[in-house]
N, C-alpha and C positions, 0 to 999 in steps of 0.2 A: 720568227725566223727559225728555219730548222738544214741542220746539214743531213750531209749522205750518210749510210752506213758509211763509205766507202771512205769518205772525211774522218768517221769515227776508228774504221780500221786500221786509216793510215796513224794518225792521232797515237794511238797505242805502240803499232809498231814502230814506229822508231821511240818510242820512249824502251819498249823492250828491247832494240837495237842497243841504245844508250845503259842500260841497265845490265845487256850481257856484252860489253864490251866491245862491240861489232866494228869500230875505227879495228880492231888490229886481226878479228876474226872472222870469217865467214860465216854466216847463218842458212840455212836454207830453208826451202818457199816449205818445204813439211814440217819441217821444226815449228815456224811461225805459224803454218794452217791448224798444224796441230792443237798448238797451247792458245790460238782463239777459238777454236773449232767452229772452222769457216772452210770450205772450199778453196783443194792448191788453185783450179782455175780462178775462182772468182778473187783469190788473195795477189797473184800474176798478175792480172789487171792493174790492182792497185799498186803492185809494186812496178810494174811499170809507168805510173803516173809520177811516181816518185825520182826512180830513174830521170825519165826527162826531164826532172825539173832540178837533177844534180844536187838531189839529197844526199840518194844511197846511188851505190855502183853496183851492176852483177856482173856476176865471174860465171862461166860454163863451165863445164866438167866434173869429174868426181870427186875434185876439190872445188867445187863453186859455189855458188850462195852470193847473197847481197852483205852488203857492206856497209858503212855511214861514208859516205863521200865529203859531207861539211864536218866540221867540226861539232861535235858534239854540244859545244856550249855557243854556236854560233846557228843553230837552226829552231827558228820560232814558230808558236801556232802557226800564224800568218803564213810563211813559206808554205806547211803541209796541208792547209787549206788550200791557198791557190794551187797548187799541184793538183789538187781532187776537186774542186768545187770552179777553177777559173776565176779570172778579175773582174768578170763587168760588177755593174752593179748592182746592188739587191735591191733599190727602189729605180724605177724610171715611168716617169711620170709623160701619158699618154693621152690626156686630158686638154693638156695647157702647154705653151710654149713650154721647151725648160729652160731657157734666159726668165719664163716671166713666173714661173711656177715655186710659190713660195715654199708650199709641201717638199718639193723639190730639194730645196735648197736645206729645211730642213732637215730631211731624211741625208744628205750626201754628209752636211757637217757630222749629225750623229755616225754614218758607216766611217768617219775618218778619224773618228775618236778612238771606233771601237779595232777599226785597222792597226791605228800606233799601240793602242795595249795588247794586242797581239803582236805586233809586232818585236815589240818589249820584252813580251812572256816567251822563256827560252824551255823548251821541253827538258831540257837536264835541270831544269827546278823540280820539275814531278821530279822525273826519275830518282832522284837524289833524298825524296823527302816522302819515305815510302808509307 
């Protein structure tokens, strides 16, 4: 199994979000292209995936930038995954029924193990533990 860059981008930025205080500061999409050195467009993208998914907030203007919208110690892998990567599932089985498909059933218990310890893992443990 392997994720996006884009999963990877997000992933950090809000750990640097949480790291430079961003609940009470504005950052902006240069700041953050800069110190990954990544593209302001291709990093937009991503932060608009995050947006929607009412991570972070943007602000316009010459005081604008994004922001953490959740609580800092309430936003897990899992959340900044599904923002970038979506929910279906990573096995689906095309073979066999999936009521009769054991593989199946398999692969779903293993993605819902590894879902709750994401789920669990809260990005201000990195941040916090440099």
């Amino acid at each position: 199994m392997k994720y996006t860059k884009a999963t990877n981008y997000a992933l950090h930025t809000i750990v640097y979000m949480i790291e430079h205080n961003a609940q009470s500061e504005k950052i902006s999409v240069h700041t953050l292209a800069n110190h990954f050195n990544v593209s302001v467009t291709y990093l937009s993208k991503i932060l608009t995936q995050l947006v929607k998914a009412d991570l972070i907030e943007s602000t316009s203007g010459v005081n604008g930038g994004y922001a953490l919208r959740k609580k800092a110690e309430d936003i897990s892998f899992l959340d900044v995954i599904k923002a970038t990567e979506g929910t279906g599932a990573l096995f689906d089985c095309n073979i066999e029924k999936e009521s009769k498909c054991l593989i199946h059933k398999v692969m779903t218990e293993a993605e819902n193990v590894m879902e709750k310890y994401l789920q669990d893992k809260k990005l201000i443990e990195v941040a916090q533990n440099p």
